[in-house]
Structures are given as structure tokens and as C-alpha cells.
C-alpha positions as CSV (number, residue, x, y, z in Angstrom):
1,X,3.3,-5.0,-23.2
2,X,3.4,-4.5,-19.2
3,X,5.9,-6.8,-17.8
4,X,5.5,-6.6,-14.4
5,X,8.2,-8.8,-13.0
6,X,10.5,-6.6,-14.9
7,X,9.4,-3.3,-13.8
8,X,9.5,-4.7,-9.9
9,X,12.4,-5.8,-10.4
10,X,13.9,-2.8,-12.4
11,X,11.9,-0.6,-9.2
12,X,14.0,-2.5,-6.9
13,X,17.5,-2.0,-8.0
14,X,16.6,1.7,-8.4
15,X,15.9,1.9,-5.1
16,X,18.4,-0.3,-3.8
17,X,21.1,1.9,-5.5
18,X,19.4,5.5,-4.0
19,X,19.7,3.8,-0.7
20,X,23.3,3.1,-0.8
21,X,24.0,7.2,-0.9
22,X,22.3,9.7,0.8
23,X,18.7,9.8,0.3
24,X,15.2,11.8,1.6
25,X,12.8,9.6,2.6
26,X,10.5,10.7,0.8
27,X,12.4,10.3,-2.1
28,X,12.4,6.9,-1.6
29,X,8.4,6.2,-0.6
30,X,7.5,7.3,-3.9
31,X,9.9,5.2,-5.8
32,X,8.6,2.2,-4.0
33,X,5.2,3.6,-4.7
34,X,5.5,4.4,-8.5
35,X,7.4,1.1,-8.6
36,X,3.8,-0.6,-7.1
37,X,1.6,1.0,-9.3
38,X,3.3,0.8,-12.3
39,X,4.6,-2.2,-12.4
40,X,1.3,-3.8,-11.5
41,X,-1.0,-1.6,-13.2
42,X,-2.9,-0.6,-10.8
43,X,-6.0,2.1,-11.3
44,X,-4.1,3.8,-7.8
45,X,-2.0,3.4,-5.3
46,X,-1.2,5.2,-1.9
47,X,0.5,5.5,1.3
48,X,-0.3,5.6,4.6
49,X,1.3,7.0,7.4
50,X,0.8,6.0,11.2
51,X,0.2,9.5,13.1
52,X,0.3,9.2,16.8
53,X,-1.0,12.4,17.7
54,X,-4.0,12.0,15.7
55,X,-4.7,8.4,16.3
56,X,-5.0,7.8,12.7
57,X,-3.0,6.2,9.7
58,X,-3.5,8.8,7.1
59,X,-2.9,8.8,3.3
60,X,0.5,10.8,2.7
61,X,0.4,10.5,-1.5
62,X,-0.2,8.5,-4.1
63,X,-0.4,8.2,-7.6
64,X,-3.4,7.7,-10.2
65,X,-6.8,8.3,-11.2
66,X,-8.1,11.1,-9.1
67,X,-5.7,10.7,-6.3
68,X,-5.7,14.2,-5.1
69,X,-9.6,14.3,-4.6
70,X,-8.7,10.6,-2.3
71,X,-5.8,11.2,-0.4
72,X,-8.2,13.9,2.3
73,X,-10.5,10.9,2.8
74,X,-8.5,8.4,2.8
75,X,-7.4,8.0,6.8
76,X,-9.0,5.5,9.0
77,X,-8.8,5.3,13.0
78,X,-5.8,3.7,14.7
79,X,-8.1,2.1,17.6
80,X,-9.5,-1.9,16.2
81,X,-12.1,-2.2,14.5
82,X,-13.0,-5.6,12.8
83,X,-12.0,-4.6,9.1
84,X,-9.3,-5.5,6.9
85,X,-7.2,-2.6,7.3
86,X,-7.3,-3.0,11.3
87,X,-7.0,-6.8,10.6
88,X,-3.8,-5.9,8.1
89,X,-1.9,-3.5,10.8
90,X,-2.5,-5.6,13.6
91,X,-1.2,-8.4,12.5
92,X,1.0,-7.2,9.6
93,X,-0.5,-9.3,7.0
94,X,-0.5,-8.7,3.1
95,X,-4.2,-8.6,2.5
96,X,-5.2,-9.2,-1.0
97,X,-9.3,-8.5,-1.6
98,X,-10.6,-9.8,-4.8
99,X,-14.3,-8.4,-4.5
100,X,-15.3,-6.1,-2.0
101,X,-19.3,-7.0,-2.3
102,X,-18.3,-11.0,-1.8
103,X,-20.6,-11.8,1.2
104,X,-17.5,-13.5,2.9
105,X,-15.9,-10.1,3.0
106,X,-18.0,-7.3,2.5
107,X,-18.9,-6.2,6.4
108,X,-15.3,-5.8,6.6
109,X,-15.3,-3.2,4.9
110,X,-15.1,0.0,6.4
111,X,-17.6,2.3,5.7
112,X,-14.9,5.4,5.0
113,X,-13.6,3.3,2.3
114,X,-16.8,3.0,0.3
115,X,-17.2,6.2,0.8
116,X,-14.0,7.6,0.0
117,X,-12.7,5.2,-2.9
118,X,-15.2,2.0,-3.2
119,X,-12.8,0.4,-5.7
120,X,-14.0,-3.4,-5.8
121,X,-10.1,-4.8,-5.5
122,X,-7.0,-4.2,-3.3
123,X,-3.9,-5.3,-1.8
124,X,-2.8,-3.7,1.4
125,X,1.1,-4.3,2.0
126,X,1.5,-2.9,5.8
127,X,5.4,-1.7,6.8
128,X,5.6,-3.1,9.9
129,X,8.6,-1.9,12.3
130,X,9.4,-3.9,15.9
131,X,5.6,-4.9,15.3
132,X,4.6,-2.3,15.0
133,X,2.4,-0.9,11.7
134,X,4.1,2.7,10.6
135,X,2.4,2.7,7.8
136,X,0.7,1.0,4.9
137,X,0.5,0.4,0.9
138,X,-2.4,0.4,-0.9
139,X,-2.8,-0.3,-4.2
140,X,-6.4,-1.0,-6.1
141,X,-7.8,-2.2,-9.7
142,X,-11.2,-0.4,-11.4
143,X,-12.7,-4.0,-11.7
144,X,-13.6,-7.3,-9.1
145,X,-11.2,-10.1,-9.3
146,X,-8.6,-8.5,-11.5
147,X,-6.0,-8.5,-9.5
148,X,-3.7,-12.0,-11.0
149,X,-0.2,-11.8,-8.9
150,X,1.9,-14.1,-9.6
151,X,4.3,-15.8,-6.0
152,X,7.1,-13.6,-7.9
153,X,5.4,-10.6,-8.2
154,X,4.2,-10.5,-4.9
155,X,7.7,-11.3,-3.5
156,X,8.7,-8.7,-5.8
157,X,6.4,-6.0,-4.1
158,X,6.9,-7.7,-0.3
159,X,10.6,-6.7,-1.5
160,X,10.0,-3.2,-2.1
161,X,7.6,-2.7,0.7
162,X,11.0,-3.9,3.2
163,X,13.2,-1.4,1.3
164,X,10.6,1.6,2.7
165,X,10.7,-0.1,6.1
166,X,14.4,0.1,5.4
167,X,14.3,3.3,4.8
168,X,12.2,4.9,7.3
169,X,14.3,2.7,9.6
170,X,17.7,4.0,9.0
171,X,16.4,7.9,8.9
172,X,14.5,7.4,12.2
């Protein structure tokens, strides 16, 4: 049986202790990342990266169902645009859609999403540095309204989501 709080949890001190030595960075992104999708059970999960030169945040990697075929599509414009992902690194809020097609939410939707993934439920979790988004987690489930996270469980992944800002922090 999935116990999420457990496997956040467990995600956490793993991390916490890789910190504490000498660490890659990237080493670290994907434990916070495998931490997200499995201790959640999500269908997939990715990062994004904020790249300056290209004026996009772009999908780094990511783990699940055919991941490798949505990473290259997965990159969205860094000018604003009215959509949830603008709306999420603008203001650096945790934005949790239960139903993409819900008429209070669906034109703000990008159209590069339903093209490159069109999963009907998501969290984004953005890692905001001096307000400033450097990047973003995304995480989605195969089926509307599925996504039940508990106040501990999303503490639990707004924890791990702090640890990468840590991170990238301390090796910038």
C-alpha cells in the first residue's frame, strides 16, 4: 500500500542528509523529483528549468509514462501570458488543477500543453529564488480530479521543493 506521507517524508531526510556533504545538483533535482512522483503516485513528473538565453523555462527530466517522448515539448515562453504556468511563476504560487476541461479553467490552458501532454490533472510547485521563478515541478495524474493531497502531504512536497531551491542556491 502507497503511503505517501511516508515516502515524502523518507524523500526528505534522504535528501537532507546528501545535502549535508558534497553533492551535484543534479543529483539532488532528481531525488526531489523521484521523491514527488513516487511518493504521490503520479502518472509523471518533470522539471523545469528557467533559460535566459532562450527566453523559455524548459523541461530538464523527469520520470514516468513516456517521459522521453515529453520532455522536447515540454517548454513554454518566459514572456506572460494569461495561463497557469505564467500565473504560477509570476507569482510563485503552488497551482493545483483538478480538471483541465472545467470551464472555470480550461482557456488557461496553454495550447503547448494539450498538445504536448494534455493530462487532465496537475500540480505545479514553482522554485522561486529572490522572486524570482528558476524553475518549476510538475507533476500530473492519467484521470480528472484525482489528485486528493492531504495539508501534510503538500507541506511535505513544498518541503522538498525548498530543499532544490536550497540546492541550486548554495551551488550558484
Amino acid at each position: 500500500m502507497l503511503d505517501p506521507d511516508a515516502i515524502l517524508s523518507a524523500g526528505i531526510q534522504d535528501v537532507t542528509n546528501s545535502m549535508v556533504g558534497d553533492f551535484k545538483l543534479n543529483d539532488i533535482l532528481q531525488m526531489v523529483l523521484e521523491t514527488i512522483y513516487r511518493g504521490m503516485g503520479f502518472n509523471r513528473a518533470l522539471i523545469m528549468i528557467r533559460n535566459n538565453k532562450l527566453g523559455a523555462m524548459i523541461a530538464r527530466f523527469g520520470f514516468g509514462a513516456g517521459i522521453n517522448e515529453v520532455i522536447p515539448h515540454f517548454r513554454f515562453p518566459l514572456q506572460f501570458m494569461p495561463d497557469v504556468f505564467h500565473l504560477s511563476i509570476e507569482k510563485g504560487l503552488d497551482i493545483s488543477i483538478a480538471d483541465i476541461y472545467a470551464l472555470n479553467i480550461a482557456d488557461k490552458i496553454p495550447g503547448w500543453y494539450r498538445d504536448a501532454v494534455n493530462a487532465p490533472c496537475f500540480i505545479l510547485l514553482p522554485l522561486m529564488l529572490n522572486g524570482k521563478a528558476i524553475g518549476l515541478f510538475y507533476a500530473d495524474m492519467l484521470e480528472s480530479n484525482s489528485l486528493n493531497i492531504s495539508q501534510q502531504q503538500l507541506s511535505l512536497l513544498r518541503t522538498l521543493r525548498n530543499q532544490a531551491v536550497l540546492a541550486i542556491k548554495n551551488k550558484t
